[in-house]
N, C-alpha and C positions, 0 to 999 in steps of 0.2 A: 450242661457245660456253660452257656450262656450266665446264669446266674452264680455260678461258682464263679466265676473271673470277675460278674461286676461285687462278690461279696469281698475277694481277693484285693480288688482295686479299691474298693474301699478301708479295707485293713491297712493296705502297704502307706496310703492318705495317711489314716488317724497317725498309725504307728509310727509314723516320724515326729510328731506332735509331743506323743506317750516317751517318745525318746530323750528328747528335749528337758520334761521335766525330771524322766530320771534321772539322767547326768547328771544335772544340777543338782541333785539331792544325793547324789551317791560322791558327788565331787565334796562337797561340805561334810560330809559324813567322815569319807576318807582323808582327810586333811587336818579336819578340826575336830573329828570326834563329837562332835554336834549334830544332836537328832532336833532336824530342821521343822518346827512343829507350824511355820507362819511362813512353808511353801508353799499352798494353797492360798492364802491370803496374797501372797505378789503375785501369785498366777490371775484372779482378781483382778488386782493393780493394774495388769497389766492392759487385761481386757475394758477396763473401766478408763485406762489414760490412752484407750487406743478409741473408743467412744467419745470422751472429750474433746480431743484435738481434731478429729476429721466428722462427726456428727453434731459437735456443739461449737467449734471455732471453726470450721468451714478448712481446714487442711489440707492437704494434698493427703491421698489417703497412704502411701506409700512411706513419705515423708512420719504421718501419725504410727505410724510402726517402727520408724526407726527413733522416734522419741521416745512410744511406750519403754523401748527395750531398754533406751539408755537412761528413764528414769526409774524404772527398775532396776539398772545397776545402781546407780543413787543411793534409792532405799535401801540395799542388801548392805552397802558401806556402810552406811547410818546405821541400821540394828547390831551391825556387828561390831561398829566402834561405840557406839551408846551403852547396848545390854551385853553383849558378849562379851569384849574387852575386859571393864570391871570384873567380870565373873571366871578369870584366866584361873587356872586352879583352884575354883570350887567342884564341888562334887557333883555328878550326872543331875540326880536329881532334883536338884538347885538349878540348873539349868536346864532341864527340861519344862522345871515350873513356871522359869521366867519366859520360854518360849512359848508353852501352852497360850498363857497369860495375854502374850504380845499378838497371837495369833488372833486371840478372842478379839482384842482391843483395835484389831484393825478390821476386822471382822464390822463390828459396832460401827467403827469409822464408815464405813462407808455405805453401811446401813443409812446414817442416820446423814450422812451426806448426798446420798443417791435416792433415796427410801426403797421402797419394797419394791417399784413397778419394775418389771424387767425391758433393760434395753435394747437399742439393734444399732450395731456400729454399723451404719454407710459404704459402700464401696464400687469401686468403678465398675466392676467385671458385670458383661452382660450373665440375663437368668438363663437360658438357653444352652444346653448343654452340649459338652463334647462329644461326639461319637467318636470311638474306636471300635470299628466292630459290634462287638455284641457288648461290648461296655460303655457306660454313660454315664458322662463327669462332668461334675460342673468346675468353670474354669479359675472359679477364687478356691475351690479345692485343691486342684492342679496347681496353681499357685502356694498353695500353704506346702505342700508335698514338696515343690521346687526350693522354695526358702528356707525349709527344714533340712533337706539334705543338703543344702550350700552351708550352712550354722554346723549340722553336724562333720563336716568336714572342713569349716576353720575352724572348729573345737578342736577337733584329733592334730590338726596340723601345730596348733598353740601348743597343745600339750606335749608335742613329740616331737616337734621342731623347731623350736625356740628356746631364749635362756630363759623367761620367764616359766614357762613348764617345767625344762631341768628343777627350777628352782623350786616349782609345789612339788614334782616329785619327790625332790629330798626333803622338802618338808614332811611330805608323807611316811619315807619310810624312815625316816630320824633327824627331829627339828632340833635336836642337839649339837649335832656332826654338822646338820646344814647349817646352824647358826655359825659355828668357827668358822666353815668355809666362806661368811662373809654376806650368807642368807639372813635377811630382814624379815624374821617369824610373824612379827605383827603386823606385818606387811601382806604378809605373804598369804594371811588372814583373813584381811579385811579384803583382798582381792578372790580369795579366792567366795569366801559369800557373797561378795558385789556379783561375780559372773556367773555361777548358782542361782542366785536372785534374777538375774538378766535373763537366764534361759526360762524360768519361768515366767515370768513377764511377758517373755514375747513368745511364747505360746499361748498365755492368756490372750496376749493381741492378734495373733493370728487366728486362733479359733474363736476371738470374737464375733468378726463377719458370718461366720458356717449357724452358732447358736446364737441364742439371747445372753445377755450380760446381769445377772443378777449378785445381789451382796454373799448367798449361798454358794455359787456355784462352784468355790474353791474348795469345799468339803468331800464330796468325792472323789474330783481330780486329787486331793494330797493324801485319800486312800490309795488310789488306784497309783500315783508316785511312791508309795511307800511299798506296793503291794509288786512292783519292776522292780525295786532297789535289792529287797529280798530275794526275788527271779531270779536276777542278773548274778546277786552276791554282792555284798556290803564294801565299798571302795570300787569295785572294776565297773570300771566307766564303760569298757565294751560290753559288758554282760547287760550292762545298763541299757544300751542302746539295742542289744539284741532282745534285750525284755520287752521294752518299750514296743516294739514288734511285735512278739512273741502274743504281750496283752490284747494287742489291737484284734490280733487273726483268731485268738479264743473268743474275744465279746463278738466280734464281726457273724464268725463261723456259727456262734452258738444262739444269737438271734438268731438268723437265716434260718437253722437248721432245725433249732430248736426251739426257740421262743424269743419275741421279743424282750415280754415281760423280765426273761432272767438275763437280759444284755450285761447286767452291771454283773451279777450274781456266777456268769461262768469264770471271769477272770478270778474271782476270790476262790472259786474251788479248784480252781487250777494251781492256787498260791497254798492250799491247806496238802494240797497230792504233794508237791513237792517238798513242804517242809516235813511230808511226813517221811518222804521217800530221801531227801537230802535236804537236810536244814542249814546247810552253810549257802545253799542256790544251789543252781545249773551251772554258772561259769564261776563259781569265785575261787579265788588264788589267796595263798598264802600272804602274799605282799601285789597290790599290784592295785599300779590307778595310772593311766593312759594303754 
C-alpha cells in the first residue's frame, strides 16, 4: 500500500503538468483547426526562458515563471500572426508543413543558442522532502501540482465565465454566425494560440526545476501532448485534462509495476487500445470545447 500511494502521488504531480499541455493543444485544434506541430518547441521555450531569468540573470525564481509563461504567450502571437495568419484558407497540408518546418527551426534555435549541454533551472525549495505518511514529496513538486491546478482552474473559469470564452466558444462552433454577432475571428485566433502556447511554456518552466533543460526535450513531451489530445478526444478540453491524468497514472503505474525501461512505452499502448476500441477518444463530443 505504502508504494501504491507514493506511485499515486506521483501521477496526480506529473498529471497536472500532462494537463496543461493538453489543453493547450486540444484548445488550438479546436478553434483553429490547427495541428500544433511547434508545441513541443514552446514547451522548451518555456523551460529554457525559465533557466535564463532565475539561473543566468539571478531572478527571483517565482517572478522567472511568471515571465517564462508570458513570453510564451508572446511567441504563440508571433507564429500565429507571422505563419498562420497568411496561411487563412490554405489547405491542412500546407500548414502542417509550415508548422513541422517551424517546429524544426526553433528546434535548431536553440540548439545552437544553448548547445547540447543539458541545463538545471535554480530554485528556492529546500531538497528534503515531505512526509505525509507513507508518502514522500518533494516540495518544488508540491509546488508544480499547486500552480497547475490554480492554471487549470483559471483556464476553466476563462472559458466558461467570461465574454472572452463565449467568444472562442462561438468561434468554435461557428466563426461565421460569431463573426456577425460582432466576434473579431482573427483575434480570436491569435489569442486563442497565444494562451495554447502559454500553457505550454509554463509547463516547460515549471517542470524545468524537477528535470534537466535540454534543446531535445520537447520531442516527447509533443508526443505524449498529442497522444492526451486523442485520449481526451480532439477539441474537449475536459477530456484533455482528464487525459492529461489518465497519461500520468499509466506511465507512473506501469514503471512501478512493470518496468521502468517502458515508462514512456505504456502511455503509447494505452493510446493504440483505445484507438482501436474507440477512435473518436474516451470523452469526445460531437461539438464541444470548455
Amino acid at each position: 500500500m505504502p508504494e501504491f500511494l507514493q506511485h499515486l502521488a506521483n501521477a496526480v504531480i506529473l498529471g497536472g503538468t500532462y494537463a496543461l499541455l493538453g489543453i493547450g493543444l486540444t484548445l488550438i485544434f479546436g478553434i483553429m483547426r490547427v495541428v500544433n506541430f511547434t508545441h513541443g518547441e514552446l514547451y522548451t521555450f518555456g523551460a529554457y526562458m525559465a533557466f535564463m531569468l532565475a539561473g543566468m540573470f539571478g531572478l527571483n525564481f517565482f517572478l522567472s515563471l511568471l515571465l517564462a509563461a508570458t513570453l510564451g504567450v508572446a511567441l504563440g502571437a508571433l507564429i500565429e500572426f507571422v505563419l498562420l495568419r497568411p496561411l487563412k484558407g490554405a489547405d491542412i497540408d500546407t500548414t502542417m508543413l509550415v508548422m513541422i518546418g517551424a517546429g524544426i527551426a526553433m528546434q535548431a534555435g536553440e540548439q545552437l543558442m544553448w548547445g547540447g549541454v543539458a541545463k538545471s533551472v535554480p530554485n528556492p525549495f529546500p531538497t528534503d522532502p515531505v512526509v505525509l505518511g507513507p508518502v514522500s514529496v518533494g516540495p518544488i513538486r508540491l509546488f508544480v501540482l499547486a500552480v497547475a491546478v490554480v492554471l487549470l482552474l483559471v483556464f476553466y473559469l476563462l472559458i466558461n465565465r467570461t465574454k472572452l470564452g463565449v467568444a472562442m466558444r462561438a468561434t468554435f462552433q461557428d466563426p461565421d454566425t460569431a463573426a456577425l454577432m460582432g466576434v473579431n475571428n482573427g483575434l480570436m485566433y491569435t489569442l486563442t494560440f497565444a494562451i495554447g502556447s502559454g500553457l505550454a511554456a509554463v509547463a516547460g518552466a515549471l517542470l524545468g526545476p524537477i528535470f534537466v533543460v535540454t534543446p531535445t526535450m520537447g520531442d516527447l513531451v509533443a508526443l505524449k501532448a498529442f497522444a492526451i489530445v486523442i485520449l481526451g478526444g480532439l477539441g474537449n478540453i475536459p477530456g484533455a485534462t482528464i487525459g492529461g491524468f489518465v497519461l500520468a497514472l499509466v506511465e507512473e503505474f506501469g514503471a512501478g509495476y512493470v518496468s521502468s525501461g517502458y515508462r514512456d512505452a505504456m502511455g503509447f499502448l494505452l493510446i493504440i487500445a483505445v484507438l482501436a476500441v474507440r477512435p473518436q477518444g474516451l470523452f469526445a463530443a460531437k461539438e464541444r470545447i470548455g
